[in-house]
N, C-alpha and C positions, 0 to 999 in steps of 0.2 A: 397301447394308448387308446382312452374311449374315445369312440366315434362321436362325440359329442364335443368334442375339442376341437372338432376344425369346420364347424356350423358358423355360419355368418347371423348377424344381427340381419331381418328381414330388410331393415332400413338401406344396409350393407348392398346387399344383393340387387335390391331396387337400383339402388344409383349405379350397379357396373353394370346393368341391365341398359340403363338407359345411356351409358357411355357406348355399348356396344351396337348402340342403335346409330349414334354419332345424330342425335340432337341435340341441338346445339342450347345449352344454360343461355336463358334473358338476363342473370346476374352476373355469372364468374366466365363468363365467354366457350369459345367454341373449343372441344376436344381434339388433341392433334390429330392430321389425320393419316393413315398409314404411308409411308414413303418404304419403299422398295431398297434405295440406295443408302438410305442412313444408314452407319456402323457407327455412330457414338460420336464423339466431338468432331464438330465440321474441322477440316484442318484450310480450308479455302475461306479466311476469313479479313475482315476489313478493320481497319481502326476505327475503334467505337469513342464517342463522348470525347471527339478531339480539343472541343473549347476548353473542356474540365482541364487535359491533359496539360495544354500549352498554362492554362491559370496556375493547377499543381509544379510545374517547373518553374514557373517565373517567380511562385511563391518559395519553393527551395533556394532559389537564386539569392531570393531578399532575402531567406532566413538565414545564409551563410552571410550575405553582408551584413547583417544583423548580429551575428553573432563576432565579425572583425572590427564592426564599429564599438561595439560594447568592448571586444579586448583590447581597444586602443584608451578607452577611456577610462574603462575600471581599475580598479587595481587589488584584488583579492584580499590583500594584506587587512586592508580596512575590517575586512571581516576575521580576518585570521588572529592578528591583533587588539589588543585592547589600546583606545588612546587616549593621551592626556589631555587637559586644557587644553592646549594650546596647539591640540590635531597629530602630537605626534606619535608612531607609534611606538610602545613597548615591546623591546626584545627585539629589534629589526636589527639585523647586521650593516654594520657598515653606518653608523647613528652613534650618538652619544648613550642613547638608550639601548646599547645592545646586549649591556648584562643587566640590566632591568625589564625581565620583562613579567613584572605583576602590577596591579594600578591599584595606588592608596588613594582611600579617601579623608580628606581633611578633617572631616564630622561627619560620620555616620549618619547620626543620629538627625540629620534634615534632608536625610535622603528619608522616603515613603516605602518605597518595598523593594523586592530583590528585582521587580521589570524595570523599574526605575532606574538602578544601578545597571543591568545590564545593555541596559539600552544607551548609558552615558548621559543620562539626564538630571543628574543630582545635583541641586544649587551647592555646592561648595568644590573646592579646588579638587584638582584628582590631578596623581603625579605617579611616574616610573620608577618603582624601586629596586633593588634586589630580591628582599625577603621584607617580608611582613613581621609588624613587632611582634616582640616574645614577651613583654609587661606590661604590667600598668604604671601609666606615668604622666604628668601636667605639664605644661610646661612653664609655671607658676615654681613649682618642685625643682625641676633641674635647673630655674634661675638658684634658687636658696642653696643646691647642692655644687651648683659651680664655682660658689665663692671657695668650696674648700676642693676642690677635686675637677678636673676637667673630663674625667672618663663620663658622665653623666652628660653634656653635653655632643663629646664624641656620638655618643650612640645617639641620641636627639636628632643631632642635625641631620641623620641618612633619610627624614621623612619629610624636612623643611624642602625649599626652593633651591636649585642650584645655587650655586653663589651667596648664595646666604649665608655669615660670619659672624653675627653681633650678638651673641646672648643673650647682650646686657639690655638691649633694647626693652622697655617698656610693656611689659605685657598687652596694654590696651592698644598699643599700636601695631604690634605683631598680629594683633587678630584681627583688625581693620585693613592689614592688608595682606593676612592672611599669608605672612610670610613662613609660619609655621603651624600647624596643628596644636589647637588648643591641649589637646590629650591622643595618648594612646593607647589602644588597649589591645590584650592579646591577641591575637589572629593567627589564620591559616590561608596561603591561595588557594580558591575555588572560584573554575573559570577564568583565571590567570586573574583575579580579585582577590585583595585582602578583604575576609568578613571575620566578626568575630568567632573567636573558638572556643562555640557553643558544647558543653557537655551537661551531659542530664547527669544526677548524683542523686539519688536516693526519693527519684521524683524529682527535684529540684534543679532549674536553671542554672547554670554557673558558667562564670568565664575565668577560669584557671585559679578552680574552685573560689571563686570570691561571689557572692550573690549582690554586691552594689560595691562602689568605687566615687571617686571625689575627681570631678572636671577642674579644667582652669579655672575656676571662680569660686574653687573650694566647695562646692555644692553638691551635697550626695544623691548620685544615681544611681539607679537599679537597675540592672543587668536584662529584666523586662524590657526595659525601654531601649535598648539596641536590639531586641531580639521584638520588639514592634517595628521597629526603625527597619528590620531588615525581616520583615514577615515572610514566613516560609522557608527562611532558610535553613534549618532544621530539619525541615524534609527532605531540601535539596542535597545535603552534604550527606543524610543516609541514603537518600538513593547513588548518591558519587559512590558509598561506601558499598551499596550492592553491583553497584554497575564494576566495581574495580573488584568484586569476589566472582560476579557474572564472567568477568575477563578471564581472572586465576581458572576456576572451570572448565573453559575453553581450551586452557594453554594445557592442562592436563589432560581432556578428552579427548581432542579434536581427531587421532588416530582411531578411538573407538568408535566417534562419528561418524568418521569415512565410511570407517567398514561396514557402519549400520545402514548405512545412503547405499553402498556397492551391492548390500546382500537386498536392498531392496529393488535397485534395478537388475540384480538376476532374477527374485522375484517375478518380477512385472516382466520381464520377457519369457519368461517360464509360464505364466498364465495365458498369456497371447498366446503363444505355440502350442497351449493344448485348450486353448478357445477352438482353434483349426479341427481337433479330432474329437473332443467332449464338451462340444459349447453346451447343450442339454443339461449334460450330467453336472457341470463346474460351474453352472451360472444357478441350479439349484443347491446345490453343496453349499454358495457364496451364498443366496438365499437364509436357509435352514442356519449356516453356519454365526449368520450375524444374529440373525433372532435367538438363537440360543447364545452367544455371547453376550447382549444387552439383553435376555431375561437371566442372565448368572447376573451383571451390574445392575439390576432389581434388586434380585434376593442380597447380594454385599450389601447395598445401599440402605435395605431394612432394616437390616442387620445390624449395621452400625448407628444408624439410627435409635431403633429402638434400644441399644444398651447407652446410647447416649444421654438419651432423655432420660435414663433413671439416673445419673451419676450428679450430683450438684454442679451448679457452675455450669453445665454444658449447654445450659439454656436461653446464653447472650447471644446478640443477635449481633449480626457481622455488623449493621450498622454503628453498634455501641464499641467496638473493638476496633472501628475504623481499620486505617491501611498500617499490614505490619510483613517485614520484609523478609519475615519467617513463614510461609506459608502454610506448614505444619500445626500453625496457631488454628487456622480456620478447620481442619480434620478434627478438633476436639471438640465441633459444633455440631450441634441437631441439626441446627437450621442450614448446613451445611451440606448434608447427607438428606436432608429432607428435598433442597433444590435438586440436586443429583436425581433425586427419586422422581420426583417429578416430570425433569425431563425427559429419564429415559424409557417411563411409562407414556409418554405421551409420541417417542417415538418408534413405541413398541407397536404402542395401538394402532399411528398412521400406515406403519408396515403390513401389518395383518390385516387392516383394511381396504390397503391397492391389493396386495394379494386375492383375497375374497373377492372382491368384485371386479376384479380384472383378470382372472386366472386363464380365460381365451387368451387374452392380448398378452400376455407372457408368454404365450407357446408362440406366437406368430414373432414377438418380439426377440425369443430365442432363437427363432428358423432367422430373422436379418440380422442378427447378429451375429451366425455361424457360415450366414454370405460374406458378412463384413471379414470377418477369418480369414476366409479362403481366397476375399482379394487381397488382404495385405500381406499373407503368405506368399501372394504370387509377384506382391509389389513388396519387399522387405526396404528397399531404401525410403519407404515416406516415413519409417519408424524414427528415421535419426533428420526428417526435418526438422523436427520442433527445435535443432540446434543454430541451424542458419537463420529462425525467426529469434531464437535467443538473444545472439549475435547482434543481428538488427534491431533491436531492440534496447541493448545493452549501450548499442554505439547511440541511439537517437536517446537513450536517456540522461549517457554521460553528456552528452552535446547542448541539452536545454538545460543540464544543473550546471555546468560551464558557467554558461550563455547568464543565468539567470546572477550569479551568484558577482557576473563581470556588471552586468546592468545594475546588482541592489552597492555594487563597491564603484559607480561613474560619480564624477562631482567633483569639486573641491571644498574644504572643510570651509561648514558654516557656524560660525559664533551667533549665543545669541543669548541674551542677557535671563540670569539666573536670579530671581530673586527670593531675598529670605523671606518679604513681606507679602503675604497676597492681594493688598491692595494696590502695588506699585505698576504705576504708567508704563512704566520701559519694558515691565514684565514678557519674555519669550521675540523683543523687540531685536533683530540684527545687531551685532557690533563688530567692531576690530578690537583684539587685546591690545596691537600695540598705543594704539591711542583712548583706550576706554578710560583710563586714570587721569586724564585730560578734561572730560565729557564731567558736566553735574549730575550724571546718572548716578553715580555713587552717593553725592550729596542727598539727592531728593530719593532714594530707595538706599537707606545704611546697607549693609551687608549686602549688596548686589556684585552679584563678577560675571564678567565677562566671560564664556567658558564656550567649551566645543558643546554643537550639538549633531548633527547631521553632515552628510556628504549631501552635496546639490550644489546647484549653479542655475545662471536664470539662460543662457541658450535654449534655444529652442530644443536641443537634443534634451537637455537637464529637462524640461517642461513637458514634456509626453514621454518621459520616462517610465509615469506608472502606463500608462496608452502598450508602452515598449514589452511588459512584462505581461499584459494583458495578451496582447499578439505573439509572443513568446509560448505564453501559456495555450494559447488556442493551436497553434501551428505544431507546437509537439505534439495537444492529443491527434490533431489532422494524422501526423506522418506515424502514432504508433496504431491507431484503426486502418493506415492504409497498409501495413505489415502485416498486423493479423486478416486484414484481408486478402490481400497477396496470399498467403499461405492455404488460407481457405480455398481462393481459388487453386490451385497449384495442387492441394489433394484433393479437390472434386474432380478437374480436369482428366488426372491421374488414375482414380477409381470409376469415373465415368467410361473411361475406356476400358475397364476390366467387365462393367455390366451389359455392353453393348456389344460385347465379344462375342459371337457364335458360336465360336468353338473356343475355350477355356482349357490351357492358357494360349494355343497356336495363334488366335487371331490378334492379340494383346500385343500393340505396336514396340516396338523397341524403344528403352530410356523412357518411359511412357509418363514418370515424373518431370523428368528435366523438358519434354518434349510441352508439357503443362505448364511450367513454368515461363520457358521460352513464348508461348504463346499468350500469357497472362502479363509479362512483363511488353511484350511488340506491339501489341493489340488493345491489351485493355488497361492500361494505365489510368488512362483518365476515366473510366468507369467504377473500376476500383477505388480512382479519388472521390469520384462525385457523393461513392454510398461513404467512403470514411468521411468526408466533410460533413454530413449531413449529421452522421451518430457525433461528431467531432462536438457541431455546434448544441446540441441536445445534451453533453454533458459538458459545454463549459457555461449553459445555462444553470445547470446544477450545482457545479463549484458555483457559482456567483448566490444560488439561493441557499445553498450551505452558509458563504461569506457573512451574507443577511443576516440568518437564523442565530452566528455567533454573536452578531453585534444587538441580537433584540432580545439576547436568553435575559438579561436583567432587567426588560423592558415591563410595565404596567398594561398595555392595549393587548389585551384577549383576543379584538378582531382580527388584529395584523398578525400576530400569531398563528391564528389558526388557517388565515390568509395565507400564509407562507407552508405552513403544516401542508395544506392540500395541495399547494402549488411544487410541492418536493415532493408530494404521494404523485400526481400526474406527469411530472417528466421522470420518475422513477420507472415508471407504468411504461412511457411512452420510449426510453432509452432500449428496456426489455423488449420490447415489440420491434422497432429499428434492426434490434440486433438480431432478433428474428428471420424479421424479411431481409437483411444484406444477407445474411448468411445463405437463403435460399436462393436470392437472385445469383449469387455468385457462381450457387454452381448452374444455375442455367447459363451465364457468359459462360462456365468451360464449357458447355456444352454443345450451346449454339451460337455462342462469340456474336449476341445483339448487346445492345448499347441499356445500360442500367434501368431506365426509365420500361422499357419493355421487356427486358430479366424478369424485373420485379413484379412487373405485372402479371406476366407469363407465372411464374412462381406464386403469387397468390392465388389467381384463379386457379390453379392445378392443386393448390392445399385444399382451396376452399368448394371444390370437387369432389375433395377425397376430407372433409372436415372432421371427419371420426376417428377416422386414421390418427390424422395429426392432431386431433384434442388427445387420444388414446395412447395410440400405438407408439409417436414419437416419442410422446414424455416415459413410457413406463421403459423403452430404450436405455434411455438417460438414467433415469431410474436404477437397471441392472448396471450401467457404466459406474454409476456412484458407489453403489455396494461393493463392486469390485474396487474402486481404490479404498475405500472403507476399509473391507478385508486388510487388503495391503498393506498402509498403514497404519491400522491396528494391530497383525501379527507381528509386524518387526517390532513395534513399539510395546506387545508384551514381552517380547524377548529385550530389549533393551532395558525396560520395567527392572525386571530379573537381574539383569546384569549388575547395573547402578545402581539397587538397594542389595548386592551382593548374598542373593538367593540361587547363585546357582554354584554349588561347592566345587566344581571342576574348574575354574575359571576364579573363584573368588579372591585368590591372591595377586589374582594380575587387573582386578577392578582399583582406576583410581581415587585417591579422595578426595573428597566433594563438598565445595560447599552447599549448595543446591543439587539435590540430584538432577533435579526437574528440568536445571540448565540444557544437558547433553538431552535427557529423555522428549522435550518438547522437540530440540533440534532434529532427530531424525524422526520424528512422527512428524514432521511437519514436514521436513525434507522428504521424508519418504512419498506424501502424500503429492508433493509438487513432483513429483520422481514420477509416481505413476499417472498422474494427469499427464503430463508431458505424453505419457505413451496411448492412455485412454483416450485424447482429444485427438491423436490419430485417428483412434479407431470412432469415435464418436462421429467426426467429421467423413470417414467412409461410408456409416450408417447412415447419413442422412443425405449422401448423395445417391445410396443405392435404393433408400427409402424414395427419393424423388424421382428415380430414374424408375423404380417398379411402376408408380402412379402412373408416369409416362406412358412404360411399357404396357397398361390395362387400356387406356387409350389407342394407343397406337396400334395393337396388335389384338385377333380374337381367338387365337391359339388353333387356327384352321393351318393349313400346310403352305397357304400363300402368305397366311399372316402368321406365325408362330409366334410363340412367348420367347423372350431372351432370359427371366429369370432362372432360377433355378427349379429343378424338379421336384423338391422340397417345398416353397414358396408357396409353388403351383397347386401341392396336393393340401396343404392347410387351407390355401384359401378356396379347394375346390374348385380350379380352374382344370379343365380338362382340355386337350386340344382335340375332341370335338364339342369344348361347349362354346 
């Protein structure tokens, strides 16, 4: 290896020079100073940020009574179900409505679009049926067809009013009070709704093949105009139509998925285990191996490309071809193969450009990486925390969609007058059905009804309901930053007593995770709360500027725009940096079990110390962690490639058929990659406690025989620390 690899930047050497003189920085504070008796995390320590602590309990407290007050008052169903008029639900057992559960609309056609419909906000009657109609029909027609036949009426009245019996009634006054649906037309349920059942024929619109039909008034419509009346729903019935081939997929692969998730967590503990003996040799293999895997997806990419662009037709542009649920369509494109090309030239170039100019801080980054090894070899149990942070996390997220879902279902049903006209007074005005037909709101607005709109009530609970879901929303992110801080702490704790060890592994205390844990959960609860509160509140400013940003995307003001543009780039900014410094303070609390506010401080001025290090050193870390799950889940996901497009003839007869390949193949590249994060954020989070603990250990120590170096021998000769220098 050239002796030129393990030269310091003059800058470097300056500042350990000046650490070893132990004068003291006017900006980032004073260097620690050597202590004789420290072996690595104090175990004689006190409870830190007790106000935090007792605040973070009394707030769990409320948020369990929060979550028994909302399941006394909500009632899920609301959401589960679709309801009528008249608030009740479709398909609920134990109800008149228990074999109806899909909701007809009287006229479509004054309903606005499908958020309309689903939200239950359409001016016309809405009622529980069985099944949605299968013809077209008036109800002008089944008076004329009744005189001779009463089957035409049978079938009619399954869409009228209960209790409704008179046929003969009067056309104009059946639709005044709306006793039965003027027309109906063919349909299907979607989202437990009848809409109509839209098919495309030859290009052309159609509802059971008919492209227009004749309403109660004998008046000819066209098939456009239910299919404006119910905008988008076209789209939404073929995405039903992929999401229910996405299912089939699933139920045919899901054995081949496991196995491709299983072969990638042997993987990823096969990599770790010879991290331990060839971190050098395997973190440049993973290096060389990806670059040369995305310069072969170059050369495919041009490849395809340039025979594209000579072949007609290949030259539409994904915008003109919009969204299509064949994916295959867009691989016939240039412009397809051209974005492909582009990006993976642009992260060719960023790779051979950290390389290039950082090829020292690679070799140093591979020597703390092949510490990191050799602590989690010696500590094998922090490999399978990442499953009790799962867990905890699983529970705190089932517990706030609960919570969430009991608060948007609290209230009782509110009427509130639907009108056909837009100029009408009573318009969106409260009412009661049973006495709405009482009221001259009918008189002075025709066609008005009284109909369900929302769940609410005016209690004080019903009134800081949205306040309820706000506080709901805050108090989850609270309690899932304070888990992955717990955890954080809990392997620093862990790995800090691995680098403070003298003698490795003899002085490496017993249970040295649970004994981390034990002392994270006794001690520093409420410090652990105060940094998750703090990132908590910094991203539910963010949801709220997100919230903003939805409601001003169709706005005209340029300034508020761009207003908000910067105001989501600066807490973006400032979320990233939070998550920075808790992480470092954290592991100073396992360390030295002080109280967050001087963790963190402690931890800045030791980065801002060592600033080259941690602008350098720590990211190109990161850096080799990422290419290693890259690897990862990229190899399995060639071999699953192979599999699912049934290229590999040993195997081909037991590949199943597929509507989407892409279904299973996305599933275990993706799962793969959440597989090896799970085991890399071990190791990630060991490196940057033993990375914090070196910085210490160049402070604390000048490698003389009273003050010796703790790191490792290796460490020691890259960065030219000798123990007589």
């Amino acid at each position: 290896m050239p002796s030129n690899l393990y030269t310091l930047d003059n800058s470097i050497v300056q500042s350990e020079m000046a650490r070893k003189s132990d004068v003291p920085s006017p900006y980032y504070g004073e260097p620690s100073k050597f202590d004789p008796t420290f072996r690595g995390p104090i175990s004689n320590r006190s409870c830190t940020d007790v106000f935090c602590c007792v605040i973070f309990i009394i707030v769990i407290l409320g948020y369990i009574a929060l979550g028994t007050v909302a399941w006394l008052h909500g009632d899920p169903r609301k959401v589960i179900y679709p309801t009528d008029s008249y608030g009740q639900f479709c398909g609920q057992k134990g109800t008149p409505n228990a074999k109806k559960s899909i909701l007809f609309y009287f006229n479509i056609l004054k309903c606005a679009n499908p958020a309309v419909l689903i939200n239950l906000q359409c001016p016309t009657t809405q009622m529980c049926v069985s099944k949605c109609p299968d013809r077209f029909a008036t109800y002008t027609d089944m008076q004329l067809q009744y005189q001779i036949t009463a089957a035409p009426w049978e079938y009619y009245r399954l869409f009228c009013k209960p209790g409704f019996n008179n046929p003969t009634k009067p056309v104009a006054q059946v639709l005044r009070d709306e006793d039965c649906p003027s027309m109906i037309v063919p349909s299907r349920p979607f989202l437990q709704r009848c809409f109509p059942d839209f098919i495309t024929l030859n290009g052309t619109l159609t509802v059971a093949k008919r492209t227009h039909f004749k309403d109660a008034l004998d008046k000819a419509r066209s098939v456009t105009e239910l299919r404006d009346a119910a905008n988008g729903i076209t789209g939404l019935v073929d995405a039903k139509e992929v999401g229910m081939k996405i299912v089939e997929d699933y139920a045919a692969s899901w054995n081949w998925i496991l196995i491709g998730l299983v072969i990638a967590l042997v993987v990823s503990l096969i990599f770790i285990l010879l991290l331990r003996f060839t971190a050098g040799l395997l973190l440049w293999f993973t290096i060389i191996a990806v670059i040369l895997v995305i310069a072969y997806g170059i050369w495919h990419c041009y490849l395809e490309f340039s025979l594209l662009r000579q072949q007609p037709g290949a030259d539409v542009t994904i915008v003109d071809i919009g969204f299509q649920t064949d994916v295959t369509v867009y691989l016939h494109l240039s412009q397809t193969w051209l974005i492909f090309l582009i990006a993976l030239c642009t992260i060719e170039a960023s790779i051979l450009i950290i390389l290039i100019f950082l090829r020292r801080r690679v070799w140093i980054a591979i020597a703390l990486l092949r510490e990191g090894s050799k602590a989690v070899s010696y500590i094998m149990s922090t490999l399978f925390y990442p499953i009790i942070t799962f867990l905890l996390l699983a529970i705190c997220i089932s517990y706030f969609s609960v919570t969430s879902v009991f608060l948007a279902s609290s209230g009782d049903a509110i009427y509130k007058v639907m009108a056909a006209e837009p100029n009408c007074m009573y318009a969106n005005k409260t009412c009661d059905p049973e006495t709405f037909n009482k009221t001259n709101v009918s008189k002075t607005c025709p066609g008005a009804q009284c109909t369900f709109a929302f769940y609410g009530g005016e209690t004080p609970y019903h009134r800081y309901l949205f306040i309820l879901q706000l506080s709901n929303l805050l108090i989850f992110l609270w309690l899932v930053n304070f888990i992955i801080a717990l955890g954080q702490c809990t392997l620093a704790g862990a790995f800090a007593s691995y680098y403070w060890a003298r003698r490795k592994p003899q002085d490496i205390p017993t249970c040295p995770l649970f004994s981390s844990f034990s002392r994270a959960i006794r001690y520093h609860t409420g410090s652990l709360a105060f940094g998750a509160l703090i990132l908590a509140l910094v991203q539910m400013a963010r949801v709220i500027l997100e919230y903003l940003d939805s409601k001003l995307k169709g706005a005209s003001n340029v300034a508020a725009r761009f207003l908000l543009c910067c105001l989501k780039c600066c807490f973006w900014c400032l979320e990233r940096f939070i998550k920075f410094m808790n992480r470092n303070a954290y592991i100073m609390i396992a360390i030295y079990g002080k109280c967050f506010c001087t963790s963190a401080r402690d931890a800045f001025c030791l980065l801002m110390r060592n600033v080259v290090r941690v602008a350098v050193l720590d990211r190109v870390t990161d850096f080799l962690l990422f290419l290693g799950k890259v690897l990862i889940a990229g190899s399995v996901g060639v071999i699953a490639f192979f599999f699912f497009t049934h290229k590999i003839p040993i195997v081909q007869e037991d590949v199943p058929t597929l509507h989407y390949y892409w279904v299973p193949l996305l599933t275990v590249i993706f799962g793969s990659y959440l597989i090896a994060h799970g085991f890399f954020s071990v190791y990630a989070m060991c490196v940057d406690t033993l990375f914090l603990c070196f910085c210490e250990d160049l402070e604390r120590n000048d490698g003389s025989p009273e003050k010796p170096f703790l790191m490792s021998a290796e460490l020691h000769s890259i960065l030219r620390k000798t123990e007589h220098h």
